[in-house]
C-alpha positions as CSV (number, residue, x, y, z in Angstrom):
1,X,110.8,72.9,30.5
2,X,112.5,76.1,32.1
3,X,113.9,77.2,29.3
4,X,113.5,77.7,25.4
5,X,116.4,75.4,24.5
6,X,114.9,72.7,22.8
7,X,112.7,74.3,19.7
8,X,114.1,73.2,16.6
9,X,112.8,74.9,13.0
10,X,113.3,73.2,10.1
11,X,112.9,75.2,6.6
12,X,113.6,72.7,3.7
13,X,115.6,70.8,5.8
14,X,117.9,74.0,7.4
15,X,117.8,74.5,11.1
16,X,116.6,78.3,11.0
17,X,115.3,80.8,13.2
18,X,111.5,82.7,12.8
19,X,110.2,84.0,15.6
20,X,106.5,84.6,14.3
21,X,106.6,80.9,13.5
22,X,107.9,80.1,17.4
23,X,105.5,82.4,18.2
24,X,103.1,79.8,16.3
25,X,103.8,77.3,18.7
26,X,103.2,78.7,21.7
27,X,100.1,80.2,20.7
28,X,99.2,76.5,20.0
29,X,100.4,75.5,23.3
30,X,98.3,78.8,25.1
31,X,96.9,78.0,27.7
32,X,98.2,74.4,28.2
33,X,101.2,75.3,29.8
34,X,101.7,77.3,33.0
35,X,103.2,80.2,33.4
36,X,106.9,81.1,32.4
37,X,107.6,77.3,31.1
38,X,108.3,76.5,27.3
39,X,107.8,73.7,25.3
40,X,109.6,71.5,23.6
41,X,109.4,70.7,19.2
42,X,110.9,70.3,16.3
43,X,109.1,71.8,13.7
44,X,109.6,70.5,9.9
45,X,108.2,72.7,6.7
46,X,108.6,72.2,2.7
47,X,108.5,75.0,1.2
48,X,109.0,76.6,-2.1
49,X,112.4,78.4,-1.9
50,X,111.1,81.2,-4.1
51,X,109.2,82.1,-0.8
52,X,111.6,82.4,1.4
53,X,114.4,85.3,2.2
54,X,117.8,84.3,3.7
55,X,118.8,87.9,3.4
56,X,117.5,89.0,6.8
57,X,120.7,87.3,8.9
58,X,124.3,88.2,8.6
59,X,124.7,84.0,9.1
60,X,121.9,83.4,7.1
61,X,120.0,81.6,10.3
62,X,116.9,83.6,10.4
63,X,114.3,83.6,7.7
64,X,111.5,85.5,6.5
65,X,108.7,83.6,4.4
66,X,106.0,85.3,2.1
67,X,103.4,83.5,3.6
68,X,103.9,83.4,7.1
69,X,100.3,84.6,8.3
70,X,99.1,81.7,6.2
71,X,101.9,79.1,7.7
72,X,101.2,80.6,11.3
73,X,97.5,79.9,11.2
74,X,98.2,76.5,9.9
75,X,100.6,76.1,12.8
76,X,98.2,77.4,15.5
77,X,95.5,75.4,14.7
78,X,97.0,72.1,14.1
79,X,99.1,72.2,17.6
80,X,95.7,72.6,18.8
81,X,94.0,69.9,17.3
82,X,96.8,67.6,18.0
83,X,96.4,68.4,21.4
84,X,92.8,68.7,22.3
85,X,93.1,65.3,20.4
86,X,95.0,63.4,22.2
87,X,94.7,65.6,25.5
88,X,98.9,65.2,25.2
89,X,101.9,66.6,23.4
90,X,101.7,65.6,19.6
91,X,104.2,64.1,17.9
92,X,103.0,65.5,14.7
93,X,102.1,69.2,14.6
94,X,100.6,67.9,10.7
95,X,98.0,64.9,11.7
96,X,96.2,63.4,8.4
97,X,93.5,65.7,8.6
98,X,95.6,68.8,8.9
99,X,97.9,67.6,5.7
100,X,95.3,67.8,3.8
101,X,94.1,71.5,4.9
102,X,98.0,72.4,4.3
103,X,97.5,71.2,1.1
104,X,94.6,72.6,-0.1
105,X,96.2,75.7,0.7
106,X,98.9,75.1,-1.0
107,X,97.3,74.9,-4.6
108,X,95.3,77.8,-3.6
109,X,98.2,80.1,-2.5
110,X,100.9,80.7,-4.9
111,X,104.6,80.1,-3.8
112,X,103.7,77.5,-1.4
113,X,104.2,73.9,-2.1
114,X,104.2,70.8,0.8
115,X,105.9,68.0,-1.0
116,X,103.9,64.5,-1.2
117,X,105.7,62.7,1.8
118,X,107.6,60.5,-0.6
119,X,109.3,63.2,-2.6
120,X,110.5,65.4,0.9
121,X,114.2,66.2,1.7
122,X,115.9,63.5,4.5
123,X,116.4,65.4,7.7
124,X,119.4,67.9,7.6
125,X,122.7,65.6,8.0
126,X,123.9,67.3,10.8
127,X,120.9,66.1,12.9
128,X,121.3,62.6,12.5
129,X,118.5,60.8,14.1
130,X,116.4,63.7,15.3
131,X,113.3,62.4,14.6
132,X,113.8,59.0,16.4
133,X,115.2,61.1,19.5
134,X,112.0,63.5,19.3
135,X,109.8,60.2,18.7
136,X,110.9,58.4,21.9
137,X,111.0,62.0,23.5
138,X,107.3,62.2,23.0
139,X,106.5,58.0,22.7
140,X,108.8,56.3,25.1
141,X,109.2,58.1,28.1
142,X,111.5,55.6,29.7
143,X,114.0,54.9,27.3
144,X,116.1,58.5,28.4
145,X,119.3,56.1,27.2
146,X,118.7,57.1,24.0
147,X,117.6,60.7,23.6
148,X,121.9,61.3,23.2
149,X,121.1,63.4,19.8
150,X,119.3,66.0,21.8
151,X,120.7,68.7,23.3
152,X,122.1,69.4,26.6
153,X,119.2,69.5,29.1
154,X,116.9,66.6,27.1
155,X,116.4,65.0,30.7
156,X,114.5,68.1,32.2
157,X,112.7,68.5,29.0
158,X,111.9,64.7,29.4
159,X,110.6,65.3,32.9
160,X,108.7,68.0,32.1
161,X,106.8,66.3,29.1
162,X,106.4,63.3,30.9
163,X,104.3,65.2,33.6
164,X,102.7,67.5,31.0
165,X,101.4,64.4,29.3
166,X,100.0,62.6,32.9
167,X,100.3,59.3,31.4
168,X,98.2,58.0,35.1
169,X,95.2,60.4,33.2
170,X,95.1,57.9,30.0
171,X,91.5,56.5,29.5
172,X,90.0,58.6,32.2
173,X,87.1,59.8,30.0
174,X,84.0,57.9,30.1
175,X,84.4,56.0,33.2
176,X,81.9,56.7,35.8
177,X,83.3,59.3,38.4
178,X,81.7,59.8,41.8
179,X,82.5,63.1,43.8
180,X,83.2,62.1,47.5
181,X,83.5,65.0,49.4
182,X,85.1,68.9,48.8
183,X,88.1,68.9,51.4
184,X,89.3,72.3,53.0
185,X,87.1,74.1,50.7
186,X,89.2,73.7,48.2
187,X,89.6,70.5,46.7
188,X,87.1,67.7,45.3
189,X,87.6,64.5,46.3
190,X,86.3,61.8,43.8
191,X,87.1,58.2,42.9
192,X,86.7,56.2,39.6
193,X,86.9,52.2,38.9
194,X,90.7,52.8,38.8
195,X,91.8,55.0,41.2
196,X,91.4,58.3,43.4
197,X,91.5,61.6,42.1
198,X,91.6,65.1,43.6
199,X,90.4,68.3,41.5
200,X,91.1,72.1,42.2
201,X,87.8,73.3,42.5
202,X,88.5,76.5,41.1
203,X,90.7,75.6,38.0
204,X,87.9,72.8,37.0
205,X,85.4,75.7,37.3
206,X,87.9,78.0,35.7
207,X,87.9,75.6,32.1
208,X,84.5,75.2,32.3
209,X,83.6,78.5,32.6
210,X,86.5,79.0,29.8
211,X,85.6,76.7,27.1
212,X,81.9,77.9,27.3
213,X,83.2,81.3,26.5
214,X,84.9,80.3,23.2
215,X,81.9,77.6,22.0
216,X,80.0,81.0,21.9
217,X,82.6,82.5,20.0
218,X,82.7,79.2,18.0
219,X,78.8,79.1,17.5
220,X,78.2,82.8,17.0
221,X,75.1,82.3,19.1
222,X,75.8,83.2,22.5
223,X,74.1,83.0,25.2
224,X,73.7,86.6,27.4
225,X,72.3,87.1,30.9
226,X,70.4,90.7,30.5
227,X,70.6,92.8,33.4
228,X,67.6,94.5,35.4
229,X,69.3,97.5,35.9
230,X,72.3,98.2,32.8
231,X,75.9,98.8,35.0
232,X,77.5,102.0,34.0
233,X,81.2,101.1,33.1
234,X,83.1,104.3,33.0
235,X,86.8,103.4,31.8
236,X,90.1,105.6,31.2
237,X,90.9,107.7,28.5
238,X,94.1,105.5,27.5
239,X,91.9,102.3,27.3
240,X,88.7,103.8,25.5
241,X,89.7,103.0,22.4
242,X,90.5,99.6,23.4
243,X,87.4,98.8,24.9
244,X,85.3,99.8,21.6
245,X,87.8,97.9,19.4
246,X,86.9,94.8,21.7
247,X,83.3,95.2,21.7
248,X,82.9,93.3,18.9
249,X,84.8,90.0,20.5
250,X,82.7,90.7,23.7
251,X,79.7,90.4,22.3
252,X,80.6,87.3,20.5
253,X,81.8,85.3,23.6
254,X,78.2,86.7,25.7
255,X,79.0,90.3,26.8
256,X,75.9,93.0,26.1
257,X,78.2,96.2,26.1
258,X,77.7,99.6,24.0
259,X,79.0,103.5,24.3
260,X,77.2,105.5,26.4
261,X,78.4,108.8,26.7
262,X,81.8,110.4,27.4
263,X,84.4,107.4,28.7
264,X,81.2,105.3,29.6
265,X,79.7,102.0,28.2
266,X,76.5,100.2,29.4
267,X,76.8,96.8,30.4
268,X,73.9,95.2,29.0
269,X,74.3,91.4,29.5
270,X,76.9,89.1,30.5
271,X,77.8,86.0,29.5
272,X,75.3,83.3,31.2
273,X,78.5,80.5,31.1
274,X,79.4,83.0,34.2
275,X,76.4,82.2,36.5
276,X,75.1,84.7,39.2
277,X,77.7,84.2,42.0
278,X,80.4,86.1,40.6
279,X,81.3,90.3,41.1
280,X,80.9,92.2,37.9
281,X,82.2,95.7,39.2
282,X,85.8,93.2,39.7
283,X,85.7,91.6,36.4
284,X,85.6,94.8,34.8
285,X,88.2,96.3,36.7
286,X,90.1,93.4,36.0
287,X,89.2,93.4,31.8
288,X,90.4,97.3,32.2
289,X,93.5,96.1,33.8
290,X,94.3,93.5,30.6
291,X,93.5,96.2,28.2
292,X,95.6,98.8,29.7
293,X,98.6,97.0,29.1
294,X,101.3,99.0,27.7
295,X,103.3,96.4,26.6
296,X,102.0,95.0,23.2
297,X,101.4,91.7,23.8
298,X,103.6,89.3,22.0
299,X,101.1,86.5,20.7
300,X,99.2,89.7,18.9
301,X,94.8,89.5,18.8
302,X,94.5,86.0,19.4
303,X,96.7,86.1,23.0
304,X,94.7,89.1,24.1
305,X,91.1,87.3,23.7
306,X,92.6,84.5,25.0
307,X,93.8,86.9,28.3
308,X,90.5,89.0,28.6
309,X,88.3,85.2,28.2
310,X,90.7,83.8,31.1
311,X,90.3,85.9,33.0
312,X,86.6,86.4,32.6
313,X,86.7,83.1,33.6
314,X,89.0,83.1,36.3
315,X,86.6,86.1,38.2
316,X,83.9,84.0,37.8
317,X,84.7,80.7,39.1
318,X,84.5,79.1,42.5
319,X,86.7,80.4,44.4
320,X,88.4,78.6,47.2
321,X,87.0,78.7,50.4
322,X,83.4,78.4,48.5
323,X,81.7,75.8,49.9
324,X,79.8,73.1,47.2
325,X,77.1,70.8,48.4
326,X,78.1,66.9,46.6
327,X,75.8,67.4,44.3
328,X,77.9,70.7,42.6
329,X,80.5,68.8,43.1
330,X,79.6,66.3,41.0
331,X,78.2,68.4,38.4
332,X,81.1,70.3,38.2
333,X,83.0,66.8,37.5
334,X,80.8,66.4,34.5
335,X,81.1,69.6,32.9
336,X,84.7,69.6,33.0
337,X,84.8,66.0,31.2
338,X,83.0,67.6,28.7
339,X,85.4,70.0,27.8
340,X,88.2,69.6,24.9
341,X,91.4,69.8,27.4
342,X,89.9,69.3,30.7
343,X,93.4,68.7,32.4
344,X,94.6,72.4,32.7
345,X,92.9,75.3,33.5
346,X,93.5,78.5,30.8
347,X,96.4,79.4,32.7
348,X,98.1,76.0,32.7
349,X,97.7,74.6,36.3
350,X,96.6,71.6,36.4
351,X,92.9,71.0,37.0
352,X,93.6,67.2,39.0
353,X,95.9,64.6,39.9
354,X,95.0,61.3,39.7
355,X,96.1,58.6,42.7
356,X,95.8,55.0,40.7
357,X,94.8,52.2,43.6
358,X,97.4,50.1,42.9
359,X,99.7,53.2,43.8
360,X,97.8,53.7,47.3
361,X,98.4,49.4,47.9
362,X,101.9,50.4,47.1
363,X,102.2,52.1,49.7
364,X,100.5,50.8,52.2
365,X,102.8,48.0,50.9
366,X,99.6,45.4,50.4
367,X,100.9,44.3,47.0
């Protein structure tokens, strides 16, 4: 959606406000949403009220918790799984398996409690039916008729989710895909048993190239293309300090980079997830670019990896106006199947749209 509207937090039943906690979601959402949209939730947490301070609000609607490094992780990483899950919006930001993370941290952290689901508080009164609305927000796309206990704008949010989730992408994986043809140097042409579907060659590359990156990160064994000749990197004084404190993370995801002398660092290695076809004298100018931000970046570490691994990612990919023989093509089909959210690219664009045959007969009004 356009705007920010329709986020709901709910602390022991009490609409509140916390923005490290929205900041939560997003970070869940990064990278599956494109730029300068929002998404939509309602977020519900039990908590022990020892840990949490009303005091911080003249109306008492923002809250600070105790444990709200612990409660953001949690949040991150279960929007995440929900969604590399399902490749859609959850309805749950707490699936089975994540309950029983939150609650193992629970008896291991002191002043946290998530009650067993029969013992939890009914939603806040003055919501009434919030979770059916959100359920059939999420569930029933066509049934807008009864979304009225959401508020104003529910029918833009509705549009937006319902082409966020691609409901014509259901079931894609595993069905045998044939690449057809790249058209305009741009574009892959492909059909499947069901329908036609076009990809952006570059934003397919783009995740590829992307999720690679973090399974390095994941793995702690990544995979580095050594240089014949070590590339002298000579960087500002205002974004020294950055670069070494982000050595560490660059090594991690494939990078070979150490101090040299003065503002300088030798480029080793790169990651090989980048291939050979891609300008390192840009990427770097590019990774100084991102560093030299002056802005603190609201989403904190995490959102700055994720910004230096996209666009690592994005400098290395095809480009349009490459030209791919059929057989890349269909490689690069493959690989991006393989991937945990193959449908957007890290910066949220979509990666292909889908054109279901019985769509096409439509028409060309045969049916």
């Amino acid at each position: 959606q356009a705007t920010s509207r329709n986020q709901i937090l709910f602390v022991n039943s009490r609409p509140v406000m916390n923005r490290r906690l929205t900041r939560a979601v997003y970070d869940g959402f990064r990278g599956q949403l494109p730029s300068g949209r929002h998404p939509a939730w309602v977020l519900f947490l039990d908590l022990n009220p020892a840990s949490i301070d009303v005091n911080v609000h003249p109306a008492k609607k923002e809250v600070k918790l105790t444990f709200e490094g612990e409660i953001y992780g949690m949040i991150v990483k279960s929007v995440q799984a929900a969604l590399f899950k399902t490749g859609e919006v959850p309805v749950s930001f707490f699936p089975e398996k994540q309950n029983l993370q939150a609650e193992n941290l629970a008896r291991e952290t002191p002043g946290i409690f998530f009650a067993p689901e029969g013992n939890r508080p009914a939603p806040s009164p003055s919501h009434p039916g919030i979770v059916t609305a959100i359920r059939d927000l999420y569930r029933t796309i066509p049934k807008m008729d009864s979304l009225d206990d959401l508020a104003a704008g529910a029918k833009e949010t509705l549009e937006m989710e319902k082409r966020l989730q691609m409901p014509e992408l259901a079931g894609i994986r595993g069905k045998k895909m044939t690449a057809l043809a790249q058209v305009g140097q741009l574009f892959i042409l492909a059909e499947d048993e069901d329908g036609v579907l076009i990809f952006d060659q570059h934003a397919a590359h783009e995740k590829i190239i992307y999720e690679r990156l973090f399974l390095n990160l994941e793995t702690q064994t990544p995979q580095t293309q050594l240089l014949l000749v070590p590339f002298d990197w000579e960087v500002s004084s205002s974004i020294y300090a950055q670069v070494q404190g982000s050595i560490g993370f660059l090594t991690k995801i494939g990078f070979l980079i150490e101090p040299f002398s003065g503002r300088s660092f030798l480029v080793k290695g790169y990651p090989k997830a980048l291939g050979d076809k891609f300008d390192l004298h840009s990427l770097l100018d590019g990774m100084s670019d991102v560093m030299g931000e002056t802005v603190p970046l609201s989403g904190g570490r995490p959102n700055f990896e994720h910004r230096l691994a996209a666009l690592t990612a994005c400098k290395a990919a095809v480009k349009a106006g490459d030209s791919l023989a059929l057989k890349e093509c269909q490689a690069l089909l493959e690989d991006l199947f393989k991937c945990q959210a193959p449908f957007t690219c890290p910066h949220g664009r979509p990666t292909l749209i889908r054109l279901p045959f019985l769509d096409l007969e439509r028409k060309f009004r045969r049916s």
